[in-house]
VEXKOLKOL-14472 format. One record per residue: residue number from 1; chain; x, y, z of N, C-alpha, C, O, CB in turn; residue in three letters. Coordinates in pm, 1 decimal, decimal comma. Glycine has a CB too. Layout:
% VEXKOLKOL-14472
KOLZA  NUM  A  X  Y  Z  X  Y  Z  X  Y  Z  X  Y  Z  X  Y  Z  Ala
...
% end
This chain:
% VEXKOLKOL-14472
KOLZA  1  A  -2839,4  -13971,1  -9180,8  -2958,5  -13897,0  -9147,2  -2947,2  -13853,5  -9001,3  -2927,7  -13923,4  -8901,9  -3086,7  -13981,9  -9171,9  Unk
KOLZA  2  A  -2960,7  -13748,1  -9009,9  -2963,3  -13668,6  -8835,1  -3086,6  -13703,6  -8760,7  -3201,4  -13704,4  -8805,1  -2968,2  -13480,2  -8833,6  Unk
KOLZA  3  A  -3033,1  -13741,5  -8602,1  -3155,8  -13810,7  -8565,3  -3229,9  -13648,8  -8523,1  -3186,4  -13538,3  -8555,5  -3133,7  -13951,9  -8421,5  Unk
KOLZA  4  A  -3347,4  -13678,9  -8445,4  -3438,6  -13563,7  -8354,9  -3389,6  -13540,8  -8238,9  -3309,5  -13608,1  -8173,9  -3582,8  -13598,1  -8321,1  Unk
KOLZA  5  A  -3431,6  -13459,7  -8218,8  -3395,1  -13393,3  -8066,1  -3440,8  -13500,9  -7939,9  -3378,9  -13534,2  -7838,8  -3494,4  -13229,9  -8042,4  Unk
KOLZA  6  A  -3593,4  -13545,4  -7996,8  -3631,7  -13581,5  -7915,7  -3571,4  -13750,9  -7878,4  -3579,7  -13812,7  -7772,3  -3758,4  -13547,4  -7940,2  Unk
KOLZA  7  A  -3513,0  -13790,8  -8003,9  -3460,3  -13919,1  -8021,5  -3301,9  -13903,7  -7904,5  -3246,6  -13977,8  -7823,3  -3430,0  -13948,2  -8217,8  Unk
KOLZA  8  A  -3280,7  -13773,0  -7954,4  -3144,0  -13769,4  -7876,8  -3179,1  -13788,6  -7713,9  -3130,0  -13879,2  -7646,6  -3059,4  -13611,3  -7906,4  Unk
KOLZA  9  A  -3263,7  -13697,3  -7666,5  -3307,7  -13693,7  -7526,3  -3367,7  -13854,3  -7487,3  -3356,2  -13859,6  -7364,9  -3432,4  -13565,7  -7510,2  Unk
KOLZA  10  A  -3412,6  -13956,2  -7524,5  -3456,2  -14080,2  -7495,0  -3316,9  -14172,0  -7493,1  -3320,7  -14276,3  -7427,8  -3570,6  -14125,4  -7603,3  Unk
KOLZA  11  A  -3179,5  -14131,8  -7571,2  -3084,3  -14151,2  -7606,6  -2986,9  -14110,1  -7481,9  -2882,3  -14171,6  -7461,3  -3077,2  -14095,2  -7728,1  Unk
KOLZA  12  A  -3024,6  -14014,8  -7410,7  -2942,0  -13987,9  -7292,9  -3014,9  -14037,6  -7199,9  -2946,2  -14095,1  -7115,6  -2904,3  -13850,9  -7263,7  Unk
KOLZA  13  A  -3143,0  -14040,1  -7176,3  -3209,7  -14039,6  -7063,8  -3186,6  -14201,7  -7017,7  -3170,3  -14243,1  -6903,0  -3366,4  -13984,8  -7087,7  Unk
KOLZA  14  A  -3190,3  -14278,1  -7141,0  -3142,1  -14441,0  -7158,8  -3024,9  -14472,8  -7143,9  -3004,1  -14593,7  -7134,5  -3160,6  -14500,1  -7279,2  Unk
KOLZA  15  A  -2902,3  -14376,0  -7136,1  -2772,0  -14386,8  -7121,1  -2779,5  -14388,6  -6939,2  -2739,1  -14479,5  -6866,6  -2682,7  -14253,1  -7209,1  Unk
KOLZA  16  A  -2841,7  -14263,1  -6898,3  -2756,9  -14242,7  -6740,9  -2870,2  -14281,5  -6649,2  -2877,7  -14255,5  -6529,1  -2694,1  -14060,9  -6695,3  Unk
KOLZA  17  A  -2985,9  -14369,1  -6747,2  -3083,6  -14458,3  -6656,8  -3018,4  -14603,4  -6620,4  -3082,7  -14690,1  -6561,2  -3231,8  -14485,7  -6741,8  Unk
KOLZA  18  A  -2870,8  -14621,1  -6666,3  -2788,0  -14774,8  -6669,7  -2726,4  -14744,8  -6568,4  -2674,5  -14851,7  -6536,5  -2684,0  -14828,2  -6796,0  Unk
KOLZA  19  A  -2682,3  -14634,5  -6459,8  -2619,1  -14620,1  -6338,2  -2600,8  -14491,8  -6264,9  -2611,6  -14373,7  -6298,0  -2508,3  -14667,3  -6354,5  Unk
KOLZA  20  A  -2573,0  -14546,7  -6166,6  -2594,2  -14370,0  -6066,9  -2445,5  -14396,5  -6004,7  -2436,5  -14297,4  -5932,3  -2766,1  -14349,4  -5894,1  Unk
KOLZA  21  A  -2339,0  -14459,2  -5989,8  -2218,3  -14471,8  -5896,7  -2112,0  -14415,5  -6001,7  -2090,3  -14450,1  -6117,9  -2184,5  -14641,0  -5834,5  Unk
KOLZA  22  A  -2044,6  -14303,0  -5910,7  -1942,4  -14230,5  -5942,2  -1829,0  -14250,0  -5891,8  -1842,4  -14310,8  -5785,6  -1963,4  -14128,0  -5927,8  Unk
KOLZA  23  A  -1684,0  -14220,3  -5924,6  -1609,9  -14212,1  -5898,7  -1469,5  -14131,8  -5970,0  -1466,4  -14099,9  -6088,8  -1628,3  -14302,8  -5873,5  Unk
KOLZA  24  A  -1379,1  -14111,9  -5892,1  -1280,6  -14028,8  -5933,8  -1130,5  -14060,8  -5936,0  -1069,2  -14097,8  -5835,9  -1297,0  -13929,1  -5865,1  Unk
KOLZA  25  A  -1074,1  -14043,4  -6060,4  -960,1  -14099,3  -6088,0  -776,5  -14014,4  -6149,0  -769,2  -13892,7  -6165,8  -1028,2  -14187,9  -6186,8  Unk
KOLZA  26  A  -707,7  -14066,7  -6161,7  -594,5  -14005,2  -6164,9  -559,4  -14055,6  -6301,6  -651,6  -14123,8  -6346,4  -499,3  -14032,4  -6047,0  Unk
KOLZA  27  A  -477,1  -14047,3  -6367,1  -397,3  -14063,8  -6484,9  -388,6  -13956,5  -6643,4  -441,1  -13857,6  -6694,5  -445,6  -14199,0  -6516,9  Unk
KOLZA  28  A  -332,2  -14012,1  -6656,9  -305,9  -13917,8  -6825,4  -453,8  -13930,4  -6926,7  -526,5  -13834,7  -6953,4  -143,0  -14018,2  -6945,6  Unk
KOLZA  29  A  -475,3  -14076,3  -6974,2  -578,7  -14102,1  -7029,2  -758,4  -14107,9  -6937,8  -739,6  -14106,7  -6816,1  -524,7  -14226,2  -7086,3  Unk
KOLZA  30  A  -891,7  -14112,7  -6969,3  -974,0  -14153,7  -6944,0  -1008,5  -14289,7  -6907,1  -1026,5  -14352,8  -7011,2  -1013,3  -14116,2  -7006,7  Unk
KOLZA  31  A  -1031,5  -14388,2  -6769,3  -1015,4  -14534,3  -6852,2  -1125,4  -14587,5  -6906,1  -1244,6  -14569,4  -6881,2  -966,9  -14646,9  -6771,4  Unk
KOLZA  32  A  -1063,6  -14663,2  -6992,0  -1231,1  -14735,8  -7086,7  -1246,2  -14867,5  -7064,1  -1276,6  -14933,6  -7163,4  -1235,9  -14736,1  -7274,9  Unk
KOLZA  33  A  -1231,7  -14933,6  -6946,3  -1266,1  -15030,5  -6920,0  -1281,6  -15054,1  -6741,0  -1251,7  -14958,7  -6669,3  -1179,9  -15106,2  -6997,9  Unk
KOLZA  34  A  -1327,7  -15180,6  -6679,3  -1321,3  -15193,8  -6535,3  -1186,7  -15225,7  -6489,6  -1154,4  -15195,9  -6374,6  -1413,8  -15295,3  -6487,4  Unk
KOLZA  35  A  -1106,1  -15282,7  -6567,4  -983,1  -15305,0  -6495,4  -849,9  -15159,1  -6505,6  -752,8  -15134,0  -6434,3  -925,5  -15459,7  -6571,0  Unk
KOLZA  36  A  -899,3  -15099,9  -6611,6  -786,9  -14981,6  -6609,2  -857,9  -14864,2  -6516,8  -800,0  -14771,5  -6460,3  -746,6  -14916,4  -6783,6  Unk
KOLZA  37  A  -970,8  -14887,9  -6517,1  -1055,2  -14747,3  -6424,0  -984,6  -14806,5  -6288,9  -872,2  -14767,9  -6257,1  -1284,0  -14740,1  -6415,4  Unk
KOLZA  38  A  -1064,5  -14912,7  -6203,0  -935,7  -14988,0  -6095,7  -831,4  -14939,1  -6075,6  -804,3  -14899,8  -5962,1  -879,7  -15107,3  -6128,0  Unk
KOLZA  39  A  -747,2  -14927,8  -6173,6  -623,8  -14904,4  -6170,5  -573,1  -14763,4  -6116,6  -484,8  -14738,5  -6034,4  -585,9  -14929,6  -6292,4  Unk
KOLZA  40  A  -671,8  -14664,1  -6201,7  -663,7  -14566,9  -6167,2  -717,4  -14478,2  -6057,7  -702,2  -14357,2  -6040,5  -674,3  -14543,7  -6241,4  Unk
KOLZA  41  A  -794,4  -14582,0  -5977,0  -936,1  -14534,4  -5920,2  -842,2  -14424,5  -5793,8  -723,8  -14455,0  -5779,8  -1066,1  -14702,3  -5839,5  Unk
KOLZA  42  A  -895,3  -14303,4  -5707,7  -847,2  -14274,3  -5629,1  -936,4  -14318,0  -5515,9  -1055,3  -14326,2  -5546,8  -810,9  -14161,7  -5648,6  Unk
KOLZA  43  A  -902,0  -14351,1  -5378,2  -897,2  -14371,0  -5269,6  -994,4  -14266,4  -5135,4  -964,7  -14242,2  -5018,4  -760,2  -14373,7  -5272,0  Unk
KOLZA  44  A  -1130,4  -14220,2  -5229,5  -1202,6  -14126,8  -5149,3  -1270,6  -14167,5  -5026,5  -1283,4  -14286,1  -4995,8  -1292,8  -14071,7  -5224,4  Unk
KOLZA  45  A  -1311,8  -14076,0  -4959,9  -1399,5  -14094,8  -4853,5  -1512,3  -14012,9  -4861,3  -1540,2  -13961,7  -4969,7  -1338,4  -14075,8  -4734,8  Unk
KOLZA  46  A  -1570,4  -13996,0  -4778,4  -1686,0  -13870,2  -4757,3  -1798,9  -13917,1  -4707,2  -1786,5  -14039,3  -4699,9  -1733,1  -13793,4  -4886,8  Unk
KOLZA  47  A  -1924,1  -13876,6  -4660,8  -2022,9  -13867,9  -4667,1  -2099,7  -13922,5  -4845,4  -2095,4  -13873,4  -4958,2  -2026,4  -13733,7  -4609,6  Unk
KOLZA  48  A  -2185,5  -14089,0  -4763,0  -2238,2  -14186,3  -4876,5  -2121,4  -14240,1  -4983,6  -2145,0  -14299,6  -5088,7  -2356,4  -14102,4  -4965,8  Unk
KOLZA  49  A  -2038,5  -14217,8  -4950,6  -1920,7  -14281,8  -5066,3  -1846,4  -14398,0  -4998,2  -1766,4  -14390,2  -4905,0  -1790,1  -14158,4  -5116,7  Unk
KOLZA  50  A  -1886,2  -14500,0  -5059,2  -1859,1  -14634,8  -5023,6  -1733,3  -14743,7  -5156,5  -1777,6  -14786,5  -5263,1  -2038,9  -14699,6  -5013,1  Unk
KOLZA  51  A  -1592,9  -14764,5  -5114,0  -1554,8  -14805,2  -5200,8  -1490,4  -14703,6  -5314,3  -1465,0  -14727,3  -5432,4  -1646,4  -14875,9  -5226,5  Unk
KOLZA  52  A  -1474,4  -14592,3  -5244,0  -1430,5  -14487,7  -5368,7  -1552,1  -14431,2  -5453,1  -1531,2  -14332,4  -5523,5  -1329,4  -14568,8  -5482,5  Unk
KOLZA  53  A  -1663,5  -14482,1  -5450,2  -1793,2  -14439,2  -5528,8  -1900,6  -14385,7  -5453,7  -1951,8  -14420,7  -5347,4  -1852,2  -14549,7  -5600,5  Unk
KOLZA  54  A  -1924,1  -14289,4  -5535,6  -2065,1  -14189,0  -5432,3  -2149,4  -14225,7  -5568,8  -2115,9  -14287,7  -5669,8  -2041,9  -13949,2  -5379,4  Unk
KOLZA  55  A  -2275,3  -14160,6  -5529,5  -2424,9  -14207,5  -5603,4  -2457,5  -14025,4  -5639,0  -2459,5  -13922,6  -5571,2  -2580,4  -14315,5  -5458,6  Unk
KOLZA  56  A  -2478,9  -14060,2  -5781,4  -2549,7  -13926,3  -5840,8  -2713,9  -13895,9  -5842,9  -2799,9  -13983,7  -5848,4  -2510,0  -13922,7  -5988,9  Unk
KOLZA  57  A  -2727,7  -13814,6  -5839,8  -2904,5  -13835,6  -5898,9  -2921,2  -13741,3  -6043,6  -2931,2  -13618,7  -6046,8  -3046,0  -13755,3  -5755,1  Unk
KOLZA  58  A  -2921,3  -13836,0  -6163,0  -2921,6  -13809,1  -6290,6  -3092,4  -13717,6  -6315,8  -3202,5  -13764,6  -6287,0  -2893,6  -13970,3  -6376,0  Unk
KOLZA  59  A  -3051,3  -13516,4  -6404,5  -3144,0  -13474,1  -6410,4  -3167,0  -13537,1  -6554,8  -3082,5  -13592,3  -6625,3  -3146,4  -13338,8  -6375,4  Unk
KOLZA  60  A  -3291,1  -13517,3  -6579,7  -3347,9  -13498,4  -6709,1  -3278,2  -13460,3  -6799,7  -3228,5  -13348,1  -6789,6  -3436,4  -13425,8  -6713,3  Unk
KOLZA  61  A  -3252,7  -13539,3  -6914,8  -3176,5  -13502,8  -7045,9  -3213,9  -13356,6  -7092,4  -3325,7  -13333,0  -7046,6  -3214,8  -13610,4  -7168,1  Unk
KOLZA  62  A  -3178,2  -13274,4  -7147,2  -3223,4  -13160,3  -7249,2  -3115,8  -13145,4  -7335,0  -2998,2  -13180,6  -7325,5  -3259,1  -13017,1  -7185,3  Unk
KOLZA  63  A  -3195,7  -13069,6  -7445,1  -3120,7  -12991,4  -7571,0  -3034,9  -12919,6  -7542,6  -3099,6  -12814,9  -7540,3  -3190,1  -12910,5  -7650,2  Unk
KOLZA  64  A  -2850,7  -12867,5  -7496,8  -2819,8  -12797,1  -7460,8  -2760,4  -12709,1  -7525,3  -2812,7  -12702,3  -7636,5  -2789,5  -12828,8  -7397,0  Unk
KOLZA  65  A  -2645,8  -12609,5  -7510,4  -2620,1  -12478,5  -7591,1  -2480,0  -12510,5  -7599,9  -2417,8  -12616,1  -7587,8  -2659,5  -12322,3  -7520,4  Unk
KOLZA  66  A  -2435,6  -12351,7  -7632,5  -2279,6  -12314,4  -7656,5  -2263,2  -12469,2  -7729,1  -2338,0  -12533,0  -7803,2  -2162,4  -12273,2  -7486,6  Unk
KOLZA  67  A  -2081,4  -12507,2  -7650,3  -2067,0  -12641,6  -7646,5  -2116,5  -12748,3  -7670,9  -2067,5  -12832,6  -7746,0  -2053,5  -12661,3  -7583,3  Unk
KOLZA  68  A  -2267,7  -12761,8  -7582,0  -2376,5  -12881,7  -7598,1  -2464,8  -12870,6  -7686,0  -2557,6  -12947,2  -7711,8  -2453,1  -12908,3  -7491,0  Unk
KOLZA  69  A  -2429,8  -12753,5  -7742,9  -2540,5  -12700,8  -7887,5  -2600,2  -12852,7  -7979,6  -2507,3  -12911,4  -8034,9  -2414,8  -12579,6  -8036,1  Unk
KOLZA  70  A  -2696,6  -12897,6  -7993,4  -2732,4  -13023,6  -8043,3  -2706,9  -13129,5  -8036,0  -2690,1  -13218,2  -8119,8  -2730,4  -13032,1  -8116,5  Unk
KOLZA  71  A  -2699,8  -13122,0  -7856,4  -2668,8  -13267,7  -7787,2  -2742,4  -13259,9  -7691,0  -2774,5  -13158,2  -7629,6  -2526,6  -13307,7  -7738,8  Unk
KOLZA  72  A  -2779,1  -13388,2  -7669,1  -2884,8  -13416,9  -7571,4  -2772,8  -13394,1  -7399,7  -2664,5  -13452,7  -7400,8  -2963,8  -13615,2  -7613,5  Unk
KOLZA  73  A  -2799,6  -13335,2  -7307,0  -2749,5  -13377,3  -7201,9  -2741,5  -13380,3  -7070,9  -2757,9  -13265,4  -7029,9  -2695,1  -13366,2  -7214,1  Unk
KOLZA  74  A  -2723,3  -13459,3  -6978,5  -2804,0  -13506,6  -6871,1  -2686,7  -13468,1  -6771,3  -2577,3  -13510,1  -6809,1  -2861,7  -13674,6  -6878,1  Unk
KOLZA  75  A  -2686,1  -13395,0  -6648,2  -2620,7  -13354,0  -6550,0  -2639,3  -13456,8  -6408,2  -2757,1  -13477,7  -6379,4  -2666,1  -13210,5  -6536,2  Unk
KOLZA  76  A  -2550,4  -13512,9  -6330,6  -2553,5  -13587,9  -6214,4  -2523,2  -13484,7  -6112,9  -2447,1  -13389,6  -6131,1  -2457,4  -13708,7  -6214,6  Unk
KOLZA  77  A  -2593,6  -13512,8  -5997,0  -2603,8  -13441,0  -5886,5  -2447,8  -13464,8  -5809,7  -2405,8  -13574,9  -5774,1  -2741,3  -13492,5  -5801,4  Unk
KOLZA  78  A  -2365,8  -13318,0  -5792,4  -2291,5  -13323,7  -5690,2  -2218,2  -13410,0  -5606,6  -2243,6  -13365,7  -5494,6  -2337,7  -13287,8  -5642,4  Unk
KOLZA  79  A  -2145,0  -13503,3  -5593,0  -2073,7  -13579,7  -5512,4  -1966,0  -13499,1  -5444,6  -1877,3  -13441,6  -5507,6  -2023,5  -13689,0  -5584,7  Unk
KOLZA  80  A  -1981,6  -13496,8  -5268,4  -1852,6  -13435,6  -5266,6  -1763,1  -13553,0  -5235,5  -1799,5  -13637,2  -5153,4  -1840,1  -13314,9  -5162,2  Unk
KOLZA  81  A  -1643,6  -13562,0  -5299,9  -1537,2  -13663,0  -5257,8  -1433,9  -13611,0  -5167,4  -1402,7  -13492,2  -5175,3  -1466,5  -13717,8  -5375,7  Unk
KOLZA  82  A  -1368,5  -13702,3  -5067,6  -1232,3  -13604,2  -5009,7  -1127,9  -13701,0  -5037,8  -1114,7  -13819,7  -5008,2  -1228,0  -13553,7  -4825,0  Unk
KOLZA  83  A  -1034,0  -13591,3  -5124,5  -961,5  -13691,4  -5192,4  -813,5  -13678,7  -5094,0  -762,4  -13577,2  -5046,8  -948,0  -13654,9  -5375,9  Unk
KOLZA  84  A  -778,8  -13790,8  -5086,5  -587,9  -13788,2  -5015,7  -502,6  -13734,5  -5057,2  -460,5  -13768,0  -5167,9  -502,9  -13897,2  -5011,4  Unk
KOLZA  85  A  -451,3  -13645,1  -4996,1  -359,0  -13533,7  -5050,9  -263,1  -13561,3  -5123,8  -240,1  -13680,9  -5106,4  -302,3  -13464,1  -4965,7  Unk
KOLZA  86  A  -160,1  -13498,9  -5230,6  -59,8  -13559,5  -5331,4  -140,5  -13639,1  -5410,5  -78,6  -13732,3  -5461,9  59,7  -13644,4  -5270,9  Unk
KOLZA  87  A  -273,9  -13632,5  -5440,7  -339,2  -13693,9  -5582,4  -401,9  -13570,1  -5700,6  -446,1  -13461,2  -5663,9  -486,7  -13802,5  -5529,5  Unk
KOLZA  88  A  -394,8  -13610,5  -5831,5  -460,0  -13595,9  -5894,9  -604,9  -13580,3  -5927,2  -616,8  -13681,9  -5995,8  -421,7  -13637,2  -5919,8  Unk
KOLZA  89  A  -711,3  -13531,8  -5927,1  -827,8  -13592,3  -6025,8  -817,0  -13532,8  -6125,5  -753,7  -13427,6  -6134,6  -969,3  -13584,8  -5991,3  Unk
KOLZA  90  A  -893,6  -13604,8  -6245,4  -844,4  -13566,3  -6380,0  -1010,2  -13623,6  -6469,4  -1086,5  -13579,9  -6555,6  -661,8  -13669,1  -6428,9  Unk
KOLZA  91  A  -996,4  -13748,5  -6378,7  -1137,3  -13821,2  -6499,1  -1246,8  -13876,0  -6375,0  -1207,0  -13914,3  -6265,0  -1067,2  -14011,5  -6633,2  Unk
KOLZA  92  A  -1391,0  -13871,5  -6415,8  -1411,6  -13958,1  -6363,4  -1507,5  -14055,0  -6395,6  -1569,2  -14026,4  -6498,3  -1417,3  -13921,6  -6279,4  Unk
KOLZA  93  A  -1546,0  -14177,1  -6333,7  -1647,5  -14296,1  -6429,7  -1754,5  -14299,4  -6359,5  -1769,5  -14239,4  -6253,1  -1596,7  -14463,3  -6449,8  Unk
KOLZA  94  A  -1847,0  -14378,8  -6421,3  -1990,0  -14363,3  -6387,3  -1997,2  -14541,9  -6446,8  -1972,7  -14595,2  -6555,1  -2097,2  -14206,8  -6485,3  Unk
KOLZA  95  A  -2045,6  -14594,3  -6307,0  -2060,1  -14758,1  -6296,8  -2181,8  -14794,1  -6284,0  -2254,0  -14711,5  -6228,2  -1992,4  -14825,4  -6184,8  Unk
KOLZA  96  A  -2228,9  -14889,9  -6317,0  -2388,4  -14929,4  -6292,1  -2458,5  -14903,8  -6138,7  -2389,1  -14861,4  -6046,2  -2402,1  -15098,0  -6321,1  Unk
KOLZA  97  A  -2571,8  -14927,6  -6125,4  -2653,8  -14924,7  -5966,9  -2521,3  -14998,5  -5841,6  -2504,4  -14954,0  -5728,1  -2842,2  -15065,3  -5977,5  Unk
KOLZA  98  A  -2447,1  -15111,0  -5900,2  -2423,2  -15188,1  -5783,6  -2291,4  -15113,3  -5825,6  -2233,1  -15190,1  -5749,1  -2448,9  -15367,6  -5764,3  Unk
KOLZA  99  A  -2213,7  -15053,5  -5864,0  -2114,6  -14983,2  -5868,9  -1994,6  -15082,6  -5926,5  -1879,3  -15048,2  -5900,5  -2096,6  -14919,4  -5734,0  Unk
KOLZA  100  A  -2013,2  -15191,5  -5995,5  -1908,4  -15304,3  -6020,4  -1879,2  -15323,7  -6203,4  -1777,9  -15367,3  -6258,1  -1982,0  -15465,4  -5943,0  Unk
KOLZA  101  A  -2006,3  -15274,4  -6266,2  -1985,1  -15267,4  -6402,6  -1951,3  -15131,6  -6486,2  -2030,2  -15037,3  -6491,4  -2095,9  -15320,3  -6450,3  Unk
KOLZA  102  A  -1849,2  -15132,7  -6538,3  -1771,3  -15009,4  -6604,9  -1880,5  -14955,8  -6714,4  -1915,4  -15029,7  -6806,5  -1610,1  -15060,5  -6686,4  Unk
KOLZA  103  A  -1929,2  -14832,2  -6700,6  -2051,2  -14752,8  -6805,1  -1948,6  -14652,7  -6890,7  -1922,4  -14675,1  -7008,9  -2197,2  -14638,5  -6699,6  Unk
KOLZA  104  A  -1918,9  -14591,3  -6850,7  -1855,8  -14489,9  -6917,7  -1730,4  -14389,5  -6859,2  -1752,2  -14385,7  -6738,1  -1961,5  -14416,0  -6950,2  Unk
KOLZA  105  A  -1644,8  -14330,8  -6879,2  -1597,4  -14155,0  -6834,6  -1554,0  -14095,4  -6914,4  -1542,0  -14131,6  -7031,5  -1496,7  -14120,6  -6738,0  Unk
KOLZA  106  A  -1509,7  -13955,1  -6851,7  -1464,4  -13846,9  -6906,4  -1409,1  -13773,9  -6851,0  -1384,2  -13804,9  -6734,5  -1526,8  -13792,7  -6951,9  Unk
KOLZA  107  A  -1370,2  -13667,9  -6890,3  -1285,8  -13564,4  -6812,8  -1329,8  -13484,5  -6709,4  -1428,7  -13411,1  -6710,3  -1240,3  -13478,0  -6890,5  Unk
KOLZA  108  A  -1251,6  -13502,8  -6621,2  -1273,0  -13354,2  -6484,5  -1198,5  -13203,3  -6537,4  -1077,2  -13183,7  -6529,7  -1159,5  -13404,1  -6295,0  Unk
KOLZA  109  A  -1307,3  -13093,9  -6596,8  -1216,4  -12979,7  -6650,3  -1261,3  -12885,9  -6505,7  -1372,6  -12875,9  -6454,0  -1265,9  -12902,9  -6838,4  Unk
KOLZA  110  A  -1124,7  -12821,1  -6462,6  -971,5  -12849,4  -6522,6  -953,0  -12981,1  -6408,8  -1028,1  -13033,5  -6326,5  -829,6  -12686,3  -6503,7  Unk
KOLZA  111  A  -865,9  -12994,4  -6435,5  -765,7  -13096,5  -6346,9  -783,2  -13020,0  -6206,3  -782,8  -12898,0  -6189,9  -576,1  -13104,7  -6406,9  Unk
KOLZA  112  A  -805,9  -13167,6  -6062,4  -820,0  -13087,0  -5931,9  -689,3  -13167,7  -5879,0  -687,0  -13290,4  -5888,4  -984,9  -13101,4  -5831,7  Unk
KOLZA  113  A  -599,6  -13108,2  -5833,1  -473,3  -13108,2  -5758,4  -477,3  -13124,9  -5618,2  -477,3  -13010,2  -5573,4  -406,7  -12994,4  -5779,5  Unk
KOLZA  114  A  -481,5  -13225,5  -5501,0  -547,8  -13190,1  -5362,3  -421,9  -13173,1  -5253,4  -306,4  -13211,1  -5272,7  -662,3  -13323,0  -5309,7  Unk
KOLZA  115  A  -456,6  -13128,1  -5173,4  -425,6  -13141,3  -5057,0  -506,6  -13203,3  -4954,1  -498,7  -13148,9  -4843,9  -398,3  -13041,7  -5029,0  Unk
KOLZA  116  A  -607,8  -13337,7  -4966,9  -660,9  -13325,1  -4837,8  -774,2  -13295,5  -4838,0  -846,6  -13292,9  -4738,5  -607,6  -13248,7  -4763,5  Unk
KOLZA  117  A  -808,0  -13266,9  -4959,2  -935,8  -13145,5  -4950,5  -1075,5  -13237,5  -5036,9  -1060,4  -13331,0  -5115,7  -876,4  -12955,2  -5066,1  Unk
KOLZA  118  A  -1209,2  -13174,9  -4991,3  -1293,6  -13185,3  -5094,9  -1364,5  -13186,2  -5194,3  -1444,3  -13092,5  -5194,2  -1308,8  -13184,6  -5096,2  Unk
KOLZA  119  A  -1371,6  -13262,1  -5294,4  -1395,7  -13199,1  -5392,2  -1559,7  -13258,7  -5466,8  -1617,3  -13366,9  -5477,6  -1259,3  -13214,0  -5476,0  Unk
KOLZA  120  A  -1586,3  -13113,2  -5506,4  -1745,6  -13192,7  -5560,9  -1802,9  -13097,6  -5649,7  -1911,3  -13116,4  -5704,9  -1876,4  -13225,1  -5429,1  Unk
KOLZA  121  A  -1717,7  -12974,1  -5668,1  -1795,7  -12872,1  -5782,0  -1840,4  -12892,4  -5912,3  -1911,3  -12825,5  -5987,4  -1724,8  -12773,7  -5812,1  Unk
KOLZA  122  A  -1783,0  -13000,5  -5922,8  -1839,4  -13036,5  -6120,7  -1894,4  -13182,6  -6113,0  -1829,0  -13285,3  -6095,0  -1671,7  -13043,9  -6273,9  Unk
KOLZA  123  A  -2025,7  -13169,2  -6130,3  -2071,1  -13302,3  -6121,8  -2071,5  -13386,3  -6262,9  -2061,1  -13341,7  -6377,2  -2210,3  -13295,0  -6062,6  Unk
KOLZA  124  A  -2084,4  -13501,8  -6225,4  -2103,3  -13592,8  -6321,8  -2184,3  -13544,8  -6499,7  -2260,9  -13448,9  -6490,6  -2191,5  -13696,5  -6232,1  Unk
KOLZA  125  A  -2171,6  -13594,6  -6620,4  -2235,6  -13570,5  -6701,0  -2244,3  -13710,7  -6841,9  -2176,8  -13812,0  -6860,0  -2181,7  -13432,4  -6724,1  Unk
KOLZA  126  A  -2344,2  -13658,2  -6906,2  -2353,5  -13740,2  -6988,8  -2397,7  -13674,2  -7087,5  -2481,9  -13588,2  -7061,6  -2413,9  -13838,4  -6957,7  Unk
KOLZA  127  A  -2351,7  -13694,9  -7242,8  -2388,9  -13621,9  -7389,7  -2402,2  -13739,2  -7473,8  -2357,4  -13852,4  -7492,4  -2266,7  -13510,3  -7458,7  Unk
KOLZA  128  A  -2498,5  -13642,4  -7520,7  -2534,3  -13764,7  -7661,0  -2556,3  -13716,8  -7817,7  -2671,0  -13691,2  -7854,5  -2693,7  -13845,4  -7630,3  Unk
KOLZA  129  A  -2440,4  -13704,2  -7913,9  -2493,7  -13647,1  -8037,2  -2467,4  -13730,5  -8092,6  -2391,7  -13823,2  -8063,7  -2459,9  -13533,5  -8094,4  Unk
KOLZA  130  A  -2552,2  -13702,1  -8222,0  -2570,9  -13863,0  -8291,5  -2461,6  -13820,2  -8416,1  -2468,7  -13718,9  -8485,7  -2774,8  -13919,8  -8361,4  Unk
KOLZA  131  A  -2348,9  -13938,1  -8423,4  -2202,9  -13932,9  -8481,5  -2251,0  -13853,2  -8625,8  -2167,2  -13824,3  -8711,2  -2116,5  -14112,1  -8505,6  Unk
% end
């Protein structure tokens, strides 16, 4: 049975109400746990980014289109990271308030290649369709 829209939106809003700490990572796969995200974690700095992790401010879930067409989904505010040159970003995770418990990630589209540089154009996200 297909849930509601509105079930979906309480469904995201309850997902990216479990953490606001971001971060950005290198490798082939996404990691799905705290010790392989670690592993992969890259080495940022910036302005409020403490530990490799900056803090999002999660909007309001909605119904979205194209792509997000009948998924609930919730956008995180901007982090700029400055990542050390000769890295990758590729994925990144989203950790609880204190930034120590593994929530979720996903992909950085496309892949950011650095030199040195900052990066913060695609913020954080979260989707929710019901399987």
């Amino acid at each position: 049975m297909p849930a509601s829209d509105a079930l979906k939106v309480l469904i995201a809003n309850t997902i990216t109400g479990q953490g606001n700490k971001v971060s950005v990572h290198s490798g082939a796969m996404p990691p799905t746990t705290a010790v392989s995200a670690n592993a992969t974690l890259i080495a940022t700095t910036g302005a409020g980014i403490a530990g490799g992790k900056g803090t999002t401010v999660w909007s309001a879930a909605a119904i979205g289109s194209g792509d997000d067409d009948d998924k609930a989904v919730a956008t995180g505010s901007v982090i700029a990271f400055t990542v050390p040159a000769g890295n990758s970003v590729n994925h990144f995770v989203v950790w609880d308030t204190a930034g120590t418990t593994f929530l979720w990630s996903d992909v950085v589209t496309p892949d950011v290649s650095t030199s040195a540089v900052t990066v913060g154009g695609q913020p954080p996200y979260s989707r929710y369709a019901q399987p």
